[in-house]
N, C-alpha and C positions, 0 to 999 in steps of 0.2 A: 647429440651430434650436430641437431642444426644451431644450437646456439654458441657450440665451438666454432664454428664454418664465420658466424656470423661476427664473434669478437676476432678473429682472426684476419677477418676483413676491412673491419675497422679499424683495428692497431697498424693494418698494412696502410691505410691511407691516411694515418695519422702521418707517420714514420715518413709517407710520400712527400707529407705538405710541411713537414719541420726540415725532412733532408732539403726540398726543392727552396726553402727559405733560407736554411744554413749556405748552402751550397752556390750561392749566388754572391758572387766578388763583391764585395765592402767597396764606396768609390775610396777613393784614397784624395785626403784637400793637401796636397803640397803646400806647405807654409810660403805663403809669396813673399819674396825678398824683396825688400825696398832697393831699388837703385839709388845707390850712393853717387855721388858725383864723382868721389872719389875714394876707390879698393886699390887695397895695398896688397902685395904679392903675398904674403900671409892669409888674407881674408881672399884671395882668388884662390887658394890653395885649399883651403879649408871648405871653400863653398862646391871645387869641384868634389872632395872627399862627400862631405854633403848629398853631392849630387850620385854619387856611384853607389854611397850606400842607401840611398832612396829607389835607385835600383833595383841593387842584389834585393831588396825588400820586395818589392813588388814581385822580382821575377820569383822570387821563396814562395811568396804570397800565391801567385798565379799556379804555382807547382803545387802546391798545398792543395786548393780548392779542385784543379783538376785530381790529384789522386782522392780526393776526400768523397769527388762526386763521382768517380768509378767504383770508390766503394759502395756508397752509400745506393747504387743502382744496384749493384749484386745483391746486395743484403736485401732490397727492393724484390727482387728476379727470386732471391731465397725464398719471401716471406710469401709471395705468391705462389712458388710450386710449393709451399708448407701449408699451403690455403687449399688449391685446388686436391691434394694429396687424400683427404681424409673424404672429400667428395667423389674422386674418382675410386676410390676404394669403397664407396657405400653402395656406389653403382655396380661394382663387380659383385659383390656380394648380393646386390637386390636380384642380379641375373642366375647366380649361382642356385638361390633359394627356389626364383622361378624354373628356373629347369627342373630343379629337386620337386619340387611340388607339381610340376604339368606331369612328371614321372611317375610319383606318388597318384596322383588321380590315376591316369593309364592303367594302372597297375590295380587298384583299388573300382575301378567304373564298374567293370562285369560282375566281380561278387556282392558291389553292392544291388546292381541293377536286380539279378538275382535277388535277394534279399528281400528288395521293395515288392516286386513280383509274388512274393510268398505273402510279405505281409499284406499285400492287397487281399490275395483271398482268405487269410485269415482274417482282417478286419471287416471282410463282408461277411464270414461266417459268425463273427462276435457279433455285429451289430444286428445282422438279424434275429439272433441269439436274443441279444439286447431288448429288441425292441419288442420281443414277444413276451420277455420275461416282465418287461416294465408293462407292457399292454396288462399280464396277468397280477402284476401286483399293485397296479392303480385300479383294476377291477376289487382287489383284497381289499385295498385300503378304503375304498368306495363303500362296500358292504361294513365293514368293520364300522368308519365313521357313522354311517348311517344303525350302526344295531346300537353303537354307543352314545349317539345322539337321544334315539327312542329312550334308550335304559335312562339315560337325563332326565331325559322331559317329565318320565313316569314316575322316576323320586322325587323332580323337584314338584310336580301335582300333589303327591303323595305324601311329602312334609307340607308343602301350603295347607292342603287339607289338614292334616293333623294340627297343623299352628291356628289355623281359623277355627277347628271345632276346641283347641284349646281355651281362646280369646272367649270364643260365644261363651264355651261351661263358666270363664272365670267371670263374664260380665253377668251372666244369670246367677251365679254364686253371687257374686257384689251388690245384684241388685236385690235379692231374696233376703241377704244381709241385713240390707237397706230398712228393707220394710219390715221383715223382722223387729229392728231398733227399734222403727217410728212406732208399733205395734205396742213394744213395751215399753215406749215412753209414754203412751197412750194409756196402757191399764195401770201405769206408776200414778197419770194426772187422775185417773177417775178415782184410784184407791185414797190417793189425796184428798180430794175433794169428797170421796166418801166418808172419809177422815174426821171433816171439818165437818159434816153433817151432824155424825156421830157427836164430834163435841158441842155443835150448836147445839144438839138435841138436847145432850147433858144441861147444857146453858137454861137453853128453854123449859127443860123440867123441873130446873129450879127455882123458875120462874114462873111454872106451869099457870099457876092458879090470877098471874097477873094478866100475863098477857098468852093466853091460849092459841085465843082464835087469829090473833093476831101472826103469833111463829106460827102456827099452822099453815097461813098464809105462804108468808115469806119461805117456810121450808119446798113445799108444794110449786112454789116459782122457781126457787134454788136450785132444783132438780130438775124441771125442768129444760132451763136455761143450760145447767151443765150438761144432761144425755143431749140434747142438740147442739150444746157448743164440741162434744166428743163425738160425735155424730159425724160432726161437719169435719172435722181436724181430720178425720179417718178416714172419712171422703175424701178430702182431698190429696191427704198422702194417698190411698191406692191409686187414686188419681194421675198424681206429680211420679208415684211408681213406674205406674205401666206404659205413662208416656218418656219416662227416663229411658224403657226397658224399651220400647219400637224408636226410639229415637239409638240406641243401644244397637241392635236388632240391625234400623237399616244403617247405620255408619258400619257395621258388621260386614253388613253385604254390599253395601260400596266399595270398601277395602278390598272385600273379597275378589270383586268385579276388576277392583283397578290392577293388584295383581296377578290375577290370571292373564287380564290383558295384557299387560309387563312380562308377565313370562310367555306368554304368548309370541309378542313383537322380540322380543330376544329371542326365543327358540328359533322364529322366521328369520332375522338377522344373520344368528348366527348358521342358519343351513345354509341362508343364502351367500353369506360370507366363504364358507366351506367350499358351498358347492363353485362358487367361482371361484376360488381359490384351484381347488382341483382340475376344472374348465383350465384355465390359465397354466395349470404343470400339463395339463394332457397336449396343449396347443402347442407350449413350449418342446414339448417330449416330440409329439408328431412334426414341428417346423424342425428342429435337429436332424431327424429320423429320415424327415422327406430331403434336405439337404445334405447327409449323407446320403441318401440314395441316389437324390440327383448325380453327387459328385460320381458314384460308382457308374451310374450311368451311363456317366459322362468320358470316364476312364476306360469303361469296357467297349463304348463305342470308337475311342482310340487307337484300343486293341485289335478291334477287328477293324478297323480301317487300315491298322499298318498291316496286318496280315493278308488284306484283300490287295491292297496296293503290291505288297513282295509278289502274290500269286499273279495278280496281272506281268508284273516285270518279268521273270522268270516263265511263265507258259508262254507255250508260241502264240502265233495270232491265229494260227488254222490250225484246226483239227486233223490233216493232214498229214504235217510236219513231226520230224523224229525229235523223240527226247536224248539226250547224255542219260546213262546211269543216274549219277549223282546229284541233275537236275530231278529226275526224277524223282528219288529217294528225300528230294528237298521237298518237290512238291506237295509227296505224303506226307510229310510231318506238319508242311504249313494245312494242310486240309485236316490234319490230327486234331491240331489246335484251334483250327475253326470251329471244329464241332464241339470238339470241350466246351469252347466257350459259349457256344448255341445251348448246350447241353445243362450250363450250371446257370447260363441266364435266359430265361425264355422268353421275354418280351425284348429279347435285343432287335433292332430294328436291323430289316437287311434290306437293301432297294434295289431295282430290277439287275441292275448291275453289278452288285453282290454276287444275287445269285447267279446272274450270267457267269462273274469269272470262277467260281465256284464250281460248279456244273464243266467248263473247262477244265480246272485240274482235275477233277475227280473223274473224267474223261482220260487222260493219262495217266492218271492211278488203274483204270483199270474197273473202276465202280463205275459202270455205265445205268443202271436201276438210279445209283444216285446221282448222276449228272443227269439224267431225264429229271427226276424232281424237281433239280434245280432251276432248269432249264423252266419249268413248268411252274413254279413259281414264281420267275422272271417274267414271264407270258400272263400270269394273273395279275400282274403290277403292271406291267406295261407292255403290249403287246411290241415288238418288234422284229425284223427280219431277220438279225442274224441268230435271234435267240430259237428262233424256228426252222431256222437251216442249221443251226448245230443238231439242234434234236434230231434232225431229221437223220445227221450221220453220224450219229452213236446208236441210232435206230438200225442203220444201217449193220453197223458194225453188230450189234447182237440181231440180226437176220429177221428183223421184223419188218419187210419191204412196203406193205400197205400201211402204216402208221406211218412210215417215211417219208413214202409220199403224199399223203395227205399234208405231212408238217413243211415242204417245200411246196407243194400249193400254195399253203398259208402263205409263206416267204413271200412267195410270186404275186399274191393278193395284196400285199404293206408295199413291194421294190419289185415292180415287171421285170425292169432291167438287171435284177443281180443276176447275173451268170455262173457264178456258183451253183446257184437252185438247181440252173436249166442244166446245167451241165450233172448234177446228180440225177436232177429227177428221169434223165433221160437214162440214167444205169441201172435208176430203180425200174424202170418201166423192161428193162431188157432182163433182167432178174428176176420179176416177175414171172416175165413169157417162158422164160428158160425154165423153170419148174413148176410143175403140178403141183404143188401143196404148199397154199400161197400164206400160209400164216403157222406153222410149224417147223418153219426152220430150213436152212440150204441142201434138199435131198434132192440131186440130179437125177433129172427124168429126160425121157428122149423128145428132141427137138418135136414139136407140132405145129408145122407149117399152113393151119388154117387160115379159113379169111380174118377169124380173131387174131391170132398171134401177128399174121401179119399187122395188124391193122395198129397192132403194142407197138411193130417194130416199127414201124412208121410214123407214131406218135413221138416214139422215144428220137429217131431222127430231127424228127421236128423242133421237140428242145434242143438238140443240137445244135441246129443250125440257128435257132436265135440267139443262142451259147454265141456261138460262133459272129451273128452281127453285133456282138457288144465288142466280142473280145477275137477278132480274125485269128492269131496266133497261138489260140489252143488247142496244142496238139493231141493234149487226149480226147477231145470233141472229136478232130478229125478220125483218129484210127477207131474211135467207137461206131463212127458212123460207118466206117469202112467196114469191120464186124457187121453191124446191122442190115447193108446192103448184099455180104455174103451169104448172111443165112439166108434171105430169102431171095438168093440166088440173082440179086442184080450185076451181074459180072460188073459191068463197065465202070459202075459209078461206085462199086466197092475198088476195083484199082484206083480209079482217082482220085477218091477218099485217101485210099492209104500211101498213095505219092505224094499229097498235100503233107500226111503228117510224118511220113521220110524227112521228106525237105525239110523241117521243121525238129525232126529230133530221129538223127539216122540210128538210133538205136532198136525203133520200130523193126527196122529192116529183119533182126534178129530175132525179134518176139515174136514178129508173123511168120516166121517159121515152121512155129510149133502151135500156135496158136492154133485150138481146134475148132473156133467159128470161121475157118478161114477151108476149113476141109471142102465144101464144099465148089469150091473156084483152085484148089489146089492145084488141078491139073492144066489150069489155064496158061498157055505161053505167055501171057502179058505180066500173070501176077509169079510166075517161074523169075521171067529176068528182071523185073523189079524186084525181088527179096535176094537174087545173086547179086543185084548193081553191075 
C-alpha cells in the first residue's frame, strides 16, 4: 500500500510539471514585414487577410491552451483524490481493526486474568515441586558419581596392580632367561675346552715319552687358566645378572610410583572436575530457584498490597460507622483472600498497616478474636494510637471493659489529645461502675452509689470533659456526662449537661425520656420541661 500511495504521488507530480509546461502559451514571432515604399492594393489586401488569420490563430491558440489547462487541472484534482483515496481508506480500516481489537481484549482481559491467577499458583506448586525433586536428585546423582568414581579408581588400582605384577613376573622370567643362556654358554665353553684337553692329552700321549714333563706342565697351567678364566665369566654374568635385575626391579617401581601418581592426580582432577561441575548445576539450580522465588515473592506481595489497598477504600475510617450489605459481603471475601494468601505463604511480610486495615475489616465481618490479633500485631511492629483505640472498641464490643481501657490509656499515652480515647474511655469507665462482674460479660446489677462508684463516675466525667476541650461539639460527651451527673444525683449540672447536648442534637430530647440513668432526676421540673421543650 505505501508503495502504491507513493508511485501515485510521483506520477501526480510528474503529470503537474509536463501539464504546467505544456500549458503555458508558445510566444508566437509574427513574421515582420518589410515596409515597402511602395504596396499595391493587392499586397494591402493580402497583408490585411494575413493579418485576420494571424488572429483567428492566436485567438484558436489561446482557446486551446485555456481548455487544455482546465483539463489538465481536473485530471490534476483526479490524480490526487486517486492518491489520497487509498490512504484515507487505510485509515478507516487501521480504526475499524482498533476498535475490533480494544473489543476483543475487553472481552478476553477477565478470563485471561483468571487464567494467569491459576497459573501462578500452579507455577508455585511445580516449582516448589521442582526444586525439591532437583534438591533430591543432585543428592542421587552426587552419591551415584561418587560410588562410581570409588568402583574406578579400585579397578583402575586393581588392573595397574595386575599389569605391574605382570611386567615384574615377565622381567624376572627375561632375566632368569638371561642367565640361564649365559649358564649354558658357559658349561658349552668349559665342555669345549675340556674337549681340547682331552685331545691335547691324546697329542701328548703320543708324544708321552718325548716330552712328559714338559705337557704335564703346560696341561696343569691350561687348566688352570681356564677354571679361573670360567670362573671369572660366571662371576661376572651373575654379576651383570643381578644388576640387570635391581636395575629391572627399580625402573619396575619407578614406573610403578609414576603411575600411581598419574592415576592419583586424574582421579583428584577428575573429582574435582565433578565436584565443581556439580557445585556450579547446584548454584545454577538455586540462583533459578531463588529468582523464581524472588519473583513469587514479589507477585504475592502485589497481591496483598492490592487487597490491602481495596480493604482500606471500601471500610469506613471508624469503627463506628454502618456498613451496606454488599459492602460488607465484599469486605469478607477480600479478608477471605487475605488469609488464603497468609495461609499458602508464610513468610509474606505484612507491616503495621497491614494489619491495622485488616483488623478493621474483620471488625466488620464480625471476627473480633481476629481483628484483636490483628490489631496486636500491628502494635508489636509499631506501636501507635489508633491501633490502640480500635482495640479498645472491638474490646468493647465483645464486653471486655478492663482490656479496653487499658488499650485507650495506651492511646492516651502515644496522642493525649485524641478525643476519641477520652470520649470512650469515659463509657468504659461508666460500664464498669454499672456492673458487678467486671470481666465476665454485660450482667446488669443494681446501681452502687458508693464513694467508689462515685469516684468511676467522676473519672469517667473527667475524660469527658477533656473530650470535650479538644472537641466542644460532641454531643455524646455532653448527654453522657448528663447520665453521669444523674446517677449520682447532681440534679443541676446533669440538666445542663443534657441542654448542652439538646442544643446540639435535639434528638437527645427523646432518648432522655426513657433513658433509665435519668430515673433518678425524673421527677425534677426542670429536667420535666426540658425533655417536653
Amino acid at each position: 500500500m505505501k508503495i502504491k500511495n507513493r508511485l501515485g504521488l510521483t506520477v501526480s507530480v510528474v503529470l503537474l510539471s509536463a501539464n504546467t509546461a505544456i500549458a503555458q502559451p508558445k510566444p508566437t514571432t509574427s513574421p515582420q514585414l518589410v515596409p515597402s515604399p511602395t504596396i499595391s492594393t493587392q499586397q494591402q489586401k493580402e497583408l490585411e487577410k494575413l493579418q485576420q488569420e494571424k488572429e483567428i490563430r492566436d485567438t484558436v491558440q489561446a482557446e486551446v491552451d485555456r481548455a487544455f489547462s482546465r483539463t489538465t487541472t481536473m485530471l490534476n484534482i483526479l490524480l490526487v483524490v486517486l492518491t489520497i483515496l487509498p490512504v484515507g481508506t487505510a485509515i478507516i480500516v487501521w480504526l475499524l481493526r482498533r476498535s475490533v481489537v480494544s473489543q476483543l481484549v475487553t472481552e478476553i482481559k477477565e478470563p485471561i486474568e483468571k487464567e494467569i491467577s491459576k497459573a501462578k499458583v500452579d507455577a508455585a506448586t511445580q516449582l516448589q515441586k521442582l526444586v525439591s525433586d532437583t534438591e533430591q536428585e543432585m543428592e542421587d546423582i552426587k552419591n551415584q558419581t561418587t560410588s562410581e568414581l570409588k568402583i574406578l579408581v579400585s579397578n583402575l588400582l586393581i588392573d595397574t596392580k595386575q599389569q605391574l605384577e605382570t611386567e615384574i613376573l615377565q622381567v624376572k622370567t627375561d632375566s632368569t632367561k638371561q642367565l640361564q643362556n649365559i649358564i649354558t654358554e658357559s658349561e658349552d665353553l668349559f665342555q669345549r675346552i675340556t674337549q681340547q684337553i682331552e685331545n691335547a692329552a691324546q697329542e701328548i700321549q703320543a708324544r708321552k715319552y718325548q716330552t712328559t714333563s714338559q705337557i704335564q706342565n703346560l696341561t696343569n697351567q691350561l687348566v688352570s687358566e681356564s677354571k679361573t678364566q670360567l670362573t671369572r665369566e660366571i662371576e661376572q654374568a651373575k654379576t651383570e645378572g643381578m644388576a640387570q635385575l635391581k636395575n629391572a626391579e627399580r625402573e619396575i617401581e619407578s614406573r610403578k610410583n609414576q603411575t600411581i601418581s598419574q592415576i592419583q592426580n586424574s582421579t583428584n582432577q577428575l573429582i574435582a572436575e565433578t565436584t565443581a561441575q556439580i557445585r556450579r548445576e547446584i548454584e545454577k539450580i538455586k540462583y533459578d530457584a531463588l529468582n523464581q522465588i524472588n519473583k513469587m515473592v514479589f507477585e504475592v506481595q502485589q497481591e496483598k498490597t492490592r487487597i490491602i489497598q481495596q480493604i482500606s477504600q471500601i471500610t469506613p475510617q471508624t469503627l463506628v460507622a454502618q456498613v451496606a450489605p454488599e459492602i460488607k459481603q465484599e469486605i469478607q471475601e477480600l479478608t477471605k483472600q487475605l488469609k488464603s494468601l497468609e495461609s499458602n505463604n508464610p513468610d509474606l511480610l505484612l507491616t503495621a498497616d497491614d494489619y491495622f486495615n485488616q483488623g478493621n475489616a474483620l471488625f466488620f465481618t464480625g471476627d473480633y478474636q481476629g481483628a484483636i490479633k490483628c490489631y496486636d500485631q500491628a502494635i508489636q511492629i509499631k506501636p501507635f494510637h489508633e491501633a490502640w483505640y480500635n482495640r479498645g472498641v472491638v474490646l468493647i464490643n465483645s464486653d471486655q471493659y478492663q482490656d479496653a481501657l487499658t488499650s485507650f490509656d495506651k492511646a492516651l499515652e502515644i496522642k493525649s489529645d485524641f478525643y476519641p480515647a477520652l470520649y470512650n474511655r469515659g463509657e468504659v469507665l461508666v460500664k464498669i461502675t454499672k456492673y458487678k462482674d467486671l470481666f465476665s460479660g454485660s450482667f446488669p446489677g443494681s446501681i452502687d452509689l458508693s464513694d467508689e462508684n462515685k469516684q468511676q463516675y467522676l473519672e469517667a466525667i473527667a475524660s469527658y470533659d477533656k473530650a470535650l476541650e479538644i472537641k466542644p461539639d460532641l454531643h455524646q460527651a455532653w448527654y453522657n456526662k448528663a447520665e453521669c451527673y444523674a446517677l449520682i444525683e447532681e440534679v443541676n449540672l446533669a440538666i445542663e449537661n443534657l441542654q448542652h447536648a439538646i442544643q446540639l442534637n435535639p434528638e437527645y430530647r427523646q432518648k432522655a425520656k426513657v433513658d433509665p440513668d435519668f430515673d433518678q432526676i425524673r421527677e425534677d421540673e426542670r429536667f420535666k420541661n426540658l425533655i417536653e421543650g
